[in-house]
N, C-alpha and C positions, 0 to 999 in steps of 0.2 A: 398561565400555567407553565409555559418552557420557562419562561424568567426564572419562576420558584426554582424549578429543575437545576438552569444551570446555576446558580447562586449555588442550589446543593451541593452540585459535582465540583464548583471551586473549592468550596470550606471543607469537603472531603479529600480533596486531593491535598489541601495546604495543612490538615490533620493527619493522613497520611503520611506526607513526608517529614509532620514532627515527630511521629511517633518512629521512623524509622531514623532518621539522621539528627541530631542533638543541635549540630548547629543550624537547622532554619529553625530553631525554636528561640534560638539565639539572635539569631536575624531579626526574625519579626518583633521579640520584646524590642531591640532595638531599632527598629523603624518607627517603631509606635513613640518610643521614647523622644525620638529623632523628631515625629510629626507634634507631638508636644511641646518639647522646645518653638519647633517654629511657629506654633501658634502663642506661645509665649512672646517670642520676638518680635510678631505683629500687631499684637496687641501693646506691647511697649511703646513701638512707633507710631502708634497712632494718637497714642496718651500724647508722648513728651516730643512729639516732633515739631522744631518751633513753627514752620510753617503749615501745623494743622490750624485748622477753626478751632475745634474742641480744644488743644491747649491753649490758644490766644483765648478763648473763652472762658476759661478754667482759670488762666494767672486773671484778666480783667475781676473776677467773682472775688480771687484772694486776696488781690488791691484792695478792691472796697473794702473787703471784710475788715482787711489789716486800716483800712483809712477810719470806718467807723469806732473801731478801738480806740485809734489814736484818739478821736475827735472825744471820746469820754474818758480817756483817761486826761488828756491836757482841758478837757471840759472851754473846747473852741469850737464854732462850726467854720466848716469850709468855704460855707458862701460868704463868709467874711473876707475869706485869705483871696477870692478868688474877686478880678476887675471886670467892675459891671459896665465900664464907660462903654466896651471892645464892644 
């Protein structure tokens, strides 16, 4: 019950001082904005950063995909091209 209380008397007091002063209204759209971005930027790095799994995982999948095109459109299989003696 204190939890609910103080979480009230934050969002009152951070409503408060928008309604009196313009720029923390201004502030916090841009924090928000600010916290957006950076969750943008971590989500990028996590996609394309060469040393992730997830993107050595993700170009391996586009290999293939682009390997199995190839192999119908020149209509060859792989295990041709590839030395069974090794």
């Amino acid at each position: 019950m204190l939890y609910y209380y103080a979480i009230f008397t934050v969002f009152a007091i951070v409503a408060y001082m928008i309604v009196v002063d313009k720029n923390v209204a201004i502030y916090i759209n841009l924090m928000i904005r600010y916290a957006g971005v950076q969750i943008k930027r971590a989500w990028w790095i996590a996609r394309f950063h060469p040393n992730n799994p997830f993107s050595k995982l993700m170009m391996r999948w586009n290999v293939w995909k682009m390997t199995r095109e190839l192999e119908k459109t020149l209509k060859i299989s792989s295990k041709d091209l590839t030395d069974s003696k090794k």
